[in-house]
DRENKELUM-675689 format. One record per residue (C-alpha): x negated, y negated, z; residue in three letters. Coordinates in steps of 0.001 Angstrom, whole numbers, plus 500000, padded with zeros to 6 digits. Example, Ala and Ser with C-alpha at 12.3 -4.5 7.8 and 13.67 -1.06 7.14 Angstrom:
BEGIN
487700504500507800ALA/486330501060507140SER/
# end
This chain:
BEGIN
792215671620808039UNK/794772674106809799UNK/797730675406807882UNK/800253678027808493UNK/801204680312806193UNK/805021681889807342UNK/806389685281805584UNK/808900687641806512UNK/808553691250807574UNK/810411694012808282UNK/809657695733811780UNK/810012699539812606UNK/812435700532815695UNK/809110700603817776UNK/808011698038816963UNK/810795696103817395UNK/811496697303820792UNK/807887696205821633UNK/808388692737819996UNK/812183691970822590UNK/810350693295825547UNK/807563690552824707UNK/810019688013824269UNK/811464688757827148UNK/808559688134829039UNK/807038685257827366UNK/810618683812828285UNK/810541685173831982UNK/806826683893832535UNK/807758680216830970UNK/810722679902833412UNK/808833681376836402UNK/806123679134836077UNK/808305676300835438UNK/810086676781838300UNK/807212677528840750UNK/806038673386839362UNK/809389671805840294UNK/809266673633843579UNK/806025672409844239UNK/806593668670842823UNK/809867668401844990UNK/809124670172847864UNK/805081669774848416UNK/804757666424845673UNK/802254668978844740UNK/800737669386840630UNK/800464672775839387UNK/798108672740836603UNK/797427675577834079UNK/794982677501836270UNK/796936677188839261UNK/799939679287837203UNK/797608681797835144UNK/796320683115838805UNK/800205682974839596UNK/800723685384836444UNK/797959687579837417UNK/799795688229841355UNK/803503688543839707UNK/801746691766838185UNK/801063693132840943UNK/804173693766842383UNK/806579696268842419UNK/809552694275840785UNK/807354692322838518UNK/805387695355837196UNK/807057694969833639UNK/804687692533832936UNK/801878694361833081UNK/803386697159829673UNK/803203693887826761UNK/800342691977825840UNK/798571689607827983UNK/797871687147825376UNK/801049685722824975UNK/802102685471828729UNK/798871683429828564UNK/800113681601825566UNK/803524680828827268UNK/801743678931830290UNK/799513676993828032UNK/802656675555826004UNK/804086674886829524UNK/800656672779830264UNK/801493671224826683UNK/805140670250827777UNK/804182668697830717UNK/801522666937829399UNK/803614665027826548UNK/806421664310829480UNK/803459662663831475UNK/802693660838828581UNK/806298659746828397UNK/806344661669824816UNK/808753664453825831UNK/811570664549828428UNK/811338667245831327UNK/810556670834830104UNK/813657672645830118UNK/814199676601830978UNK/814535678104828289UNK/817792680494827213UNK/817694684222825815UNK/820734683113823754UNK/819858679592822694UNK/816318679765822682UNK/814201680443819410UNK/811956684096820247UNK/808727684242819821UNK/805545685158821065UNK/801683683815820243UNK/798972686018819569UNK/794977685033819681UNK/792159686826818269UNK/791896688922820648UNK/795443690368820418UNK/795694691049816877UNK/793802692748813986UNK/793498691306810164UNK/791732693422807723UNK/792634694287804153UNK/795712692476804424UNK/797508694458806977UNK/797942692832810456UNK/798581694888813324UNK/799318693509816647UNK/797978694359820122UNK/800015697430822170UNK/800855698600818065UNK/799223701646816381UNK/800863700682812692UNK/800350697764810838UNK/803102695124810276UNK/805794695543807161UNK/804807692140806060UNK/806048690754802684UNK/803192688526800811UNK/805260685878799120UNK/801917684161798440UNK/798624684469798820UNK/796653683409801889UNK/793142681578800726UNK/790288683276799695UNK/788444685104802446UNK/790882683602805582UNK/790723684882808648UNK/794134683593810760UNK/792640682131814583UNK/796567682657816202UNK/799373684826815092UNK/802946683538815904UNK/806214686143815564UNK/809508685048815748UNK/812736686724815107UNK/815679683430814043UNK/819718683720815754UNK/820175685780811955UNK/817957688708813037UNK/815208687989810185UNK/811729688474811482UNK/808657686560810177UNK/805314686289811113UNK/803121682686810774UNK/799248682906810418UNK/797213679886811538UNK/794154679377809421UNK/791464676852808377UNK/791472676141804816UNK/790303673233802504UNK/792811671208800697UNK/791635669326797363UNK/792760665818796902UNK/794956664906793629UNK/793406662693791727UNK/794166659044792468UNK/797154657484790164UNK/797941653812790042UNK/801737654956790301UNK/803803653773793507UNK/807192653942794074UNK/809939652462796690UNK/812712655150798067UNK/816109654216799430UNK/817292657504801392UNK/821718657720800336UNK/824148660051800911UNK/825516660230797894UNK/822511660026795935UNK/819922661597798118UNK/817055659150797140UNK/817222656364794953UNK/813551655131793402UNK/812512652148792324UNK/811713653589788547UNK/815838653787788351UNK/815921657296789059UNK/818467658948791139UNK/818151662113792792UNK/821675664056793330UNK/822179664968796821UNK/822701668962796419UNK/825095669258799489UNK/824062672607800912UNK/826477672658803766UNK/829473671021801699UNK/829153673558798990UNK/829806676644802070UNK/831482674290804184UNK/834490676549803631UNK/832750680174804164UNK/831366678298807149UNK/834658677477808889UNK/836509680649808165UNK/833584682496809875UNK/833601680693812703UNK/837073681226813158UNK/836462684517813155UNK/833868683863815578UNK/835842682455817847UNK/839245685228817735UNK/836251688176819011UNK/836480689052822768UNK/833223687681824605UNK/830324690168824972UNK/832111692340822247UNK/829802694118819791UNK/832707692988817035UNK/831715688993818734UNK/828285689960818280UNK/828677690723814074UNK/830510687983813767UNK/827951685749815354UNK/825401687171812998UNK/827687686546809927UNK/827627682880811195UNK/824161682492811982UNK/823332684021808372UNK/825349681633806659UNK/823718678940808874UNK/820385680416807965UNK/821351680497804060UNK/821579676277804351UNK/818912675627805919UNK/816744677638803842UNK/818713676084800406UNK/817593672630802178UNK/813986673282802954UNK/812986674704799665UNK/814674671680798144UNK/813055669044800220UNK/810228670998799463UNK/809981670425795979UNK/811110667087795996UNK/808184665841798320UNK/805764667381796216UNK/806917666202793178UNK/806912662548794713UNK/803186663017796396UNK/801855664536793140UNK/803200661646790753UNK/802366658699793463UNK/799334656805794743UNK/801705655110797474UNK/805303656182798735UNK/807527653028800245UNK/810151654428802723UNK/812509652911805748UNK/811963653846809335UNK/815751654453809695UNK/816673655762812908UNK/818637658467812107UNK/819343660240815736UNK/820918656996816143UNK/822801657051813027UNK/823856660505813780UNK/825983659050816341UNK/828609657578813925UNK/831284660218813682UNK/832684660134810557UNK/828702660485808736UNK/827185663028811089UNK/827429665734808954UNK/826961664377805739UNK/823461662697807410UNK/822442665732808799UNK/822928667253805919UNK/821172665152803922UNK/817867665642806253UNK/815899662355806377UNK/813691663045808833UNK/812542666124807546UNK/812117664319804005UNK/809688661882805605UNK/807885663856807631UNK/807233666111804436UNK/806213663645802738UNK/803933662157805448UNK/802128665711806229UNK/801370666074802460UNK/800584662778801715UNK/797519663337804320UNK/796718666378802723UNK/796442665350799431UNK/794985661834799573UNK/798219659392799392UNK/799541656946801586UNK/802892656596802863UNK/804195653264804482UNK/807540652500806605UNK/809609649574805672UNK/810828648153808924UNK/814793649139809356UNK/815777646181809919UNK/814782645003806739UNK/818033644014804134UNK/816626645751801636UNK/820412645886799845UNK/820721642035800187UNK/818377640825798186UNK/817967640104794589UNK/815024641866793846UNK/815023639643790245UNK/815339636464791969UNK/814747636966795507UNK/817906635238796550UNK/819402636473800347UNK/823123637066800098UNK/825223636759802987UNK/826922640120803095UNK/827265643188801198UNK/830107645624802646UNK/829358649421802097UNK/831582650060799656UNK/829818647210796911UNK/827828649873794814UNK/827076647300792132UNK/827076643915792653UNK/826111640599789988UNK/823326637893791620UNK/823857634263790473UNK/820914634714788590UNK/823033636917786038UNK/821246640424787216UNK/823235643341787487UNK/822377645269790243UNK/822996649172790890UNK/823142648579795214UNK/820420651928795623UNK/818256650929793455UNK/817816647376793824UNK/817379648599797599UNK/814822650813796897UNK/813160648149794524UNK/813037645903797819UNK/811274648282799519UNK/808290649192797423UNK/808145645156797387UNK/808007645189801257UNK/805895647709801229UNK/803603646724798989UNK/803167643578801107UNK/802397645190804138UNK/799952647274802293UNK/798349644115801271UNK/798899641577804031UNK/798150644288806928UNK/801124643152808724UNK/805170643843809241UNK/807215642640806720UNK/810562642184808955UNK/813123640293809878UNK/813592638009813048UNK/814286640431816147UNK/817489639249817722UNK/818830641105821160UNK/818840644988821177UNK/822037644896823161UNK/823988643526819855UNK/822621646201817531UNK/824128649082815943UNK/821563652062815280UNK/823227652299811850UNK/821210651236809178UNK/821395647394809129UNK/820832645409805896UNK/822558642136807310UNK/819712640584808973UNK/818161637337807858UNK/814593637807806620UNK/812194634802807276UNK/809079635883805215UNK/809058635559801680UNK/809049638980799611UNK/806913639623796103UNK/809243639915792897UNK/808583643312790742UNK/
# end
């Protein structure tokens, strides 16, 4: 399979002079071409497809005000209109909305490089319209005897540069375990499993919520276009940077750990851009990362020869006994523990997550949903719901 390996390097003045004027035409191109297929659409009801925009490319080069285009690489100009082709393509497909033009201050810069743009030998990587290498800082090993097929740079809103290699590699299996376990996503407790485990949400953006404010206060005092506005928007953007790195390498771990001990991995397809919409947990949810979690977990569970399955989220996975199997009829957010008439006492995460590996475990079996009876979309709340009636019977633990 493909993988990307991503490390960070440090560019020389050249070469980062070389690297913005890409940028700036990879973004140019993108918008040009984007532009010339709405003009066409509205004005001719006309398709412009890849070729149609390449040949474009190859006339804007020929004139006088579009010359620049002509002093960077070719490559990823031609890069640029094929992820343009790829954009359109998913909003055909109803996967994507409408491309959008894309910003030199909110966009993310970067430009793609094939084999024919780039040199890799001896571990030094050197990129077309470059005579020296790149500064690039080996934080691991690539496999054995790789040999990237596409180069991406970037350079992140913090000014850190890093380079991503696209290779084919082989990926052994674990070996198989009879070990499965249910997981109830929390924002207090990050996960709770159904072994009674719970994992701590770390907090990364509560812990510098304070360094975070004070700089954007800061921020916001600069005059507009200032070089002083300019530091301070760094200073943010680092801090910014800091969190989301603290996040990653701690989702990270934790969805290896749980695809290395586990056969199968129960989770709930909550819908958290939904959820995101409730004011006073935003932060705390996007903090928290679910969807990243999951798709983690998904991505390495296909690597490594597990399964992952997706509790419907409608499913009252905190209502239910998982002892007795008993519905109750509500259970307010603030119950964290709660005593069934059978005489269990139940911690509300983990029972939930208990629930879940149950569920899932029955789909896994039955090759069906386990869910609830659908009732109007109109009347729901894209919160996560644990008050609907369930119809199907669920297997006891």
């Amino acid at each position: 399979m493909k993988r990307a390996y991503k490390y960070r390097f440090y560019p020389t003045e050249q070469q980062e002079r070389e690297l913005v004027r890409t940028f700036g035409c990879v973004r140019f191109v993108y918008n040009k071409a984007l532009e010339a297929r709405t003009t066409a659409w509205y004005t001719e009801q006309r398709r412009i497809n890849y070729n149609e925009t390449s040949a474009m490319l190859t006339g804007w080069k020929k004139t006088d005000d579009l010359k620049f285009l002509g002093e960077v690489s070719s490559v990823p100009l031609q890069q640029t209109l094929r992820h343009l082709q790829g954009a359109f393509a998913s909003f055909f497909d109803k996967r994507a909305r409408y491309p959008r033009f894309k910003s030199r201050k909110k966009s993310r810069s970067s430009a793609e490089y094939t084999r024919s743009a780039f040199t890799f030998r001896d571990g030094q990587l050197t990129l077309a319209k470059m005579a020296d290498p790149l500064n690039i800082v080996w934080s691991r090993p690539l496999p054995e005897g790789a040999q990237p097929s596409t180069v991406t740079v970037s350079c992140d809103s913090a000014g850190r540069w890093f380079v991503s290699l696209l290779t084919e590699t082989v990926v052994a299996h674990h070996p198989p375990t009879e070990s499965v376990v249910g997981v109830d996503a929390g924002i207090t407790s990050l996960l709770a499993l159904s072994t009674g485990e719970k994992i701590t949400n770390p907090g990364h953006q509560r812990r510098v919520q304070a360094r975070l404010v004070k700089a954007q206060r800061a921020l916001a005092r600069k005059t507009k276009g200032s070089v002083n506005r300019e530091k301070a928007r760094r200073k943010v953007a680092r801090i910014h940077a800091r969190i989301t790195d603290r996040r990653r390498d701690h989702l990270h771990k934790l969805s290896t750990r749980l695809v290395r001990e586990n056969q199968t991995i129960v989770i709930e397809d909550l819908h958290v851009a939904g959820m995101l919409g409730n004011r006073s947990l935003a932060r705390a949810i996007s903090d928290a990362s679910w969807s990243q979690l999951r798709s983690m977990l998904e991505y390495k569970a296909a690597w490594y020869g597990r399964e992952v399955i997706a509790v419907d989220r409608w499913f009252p996975s905190s209502k239910i006994c998982s002892a007795c199997g008993s519905v109750n009829d509500t259970m307010p957010l603030h119950v964290r523990e709660w005593v069934c008439r059978c005489g269990v006492t139940h911690d509300r995460d983990i029972n939930a997550a208990r629930n879940i590996l149950a569920a899932g475990l029955a789909v896994s079996a039955c090759g069906g949903g386990v869910r609830p009876t659908r009732q109007s979309s109109a009347r729901r709340s894209p919160m996560k719901q644990e008050t609907r009636p369930v119809k199907v019977g669920i297997p006891h633990l």
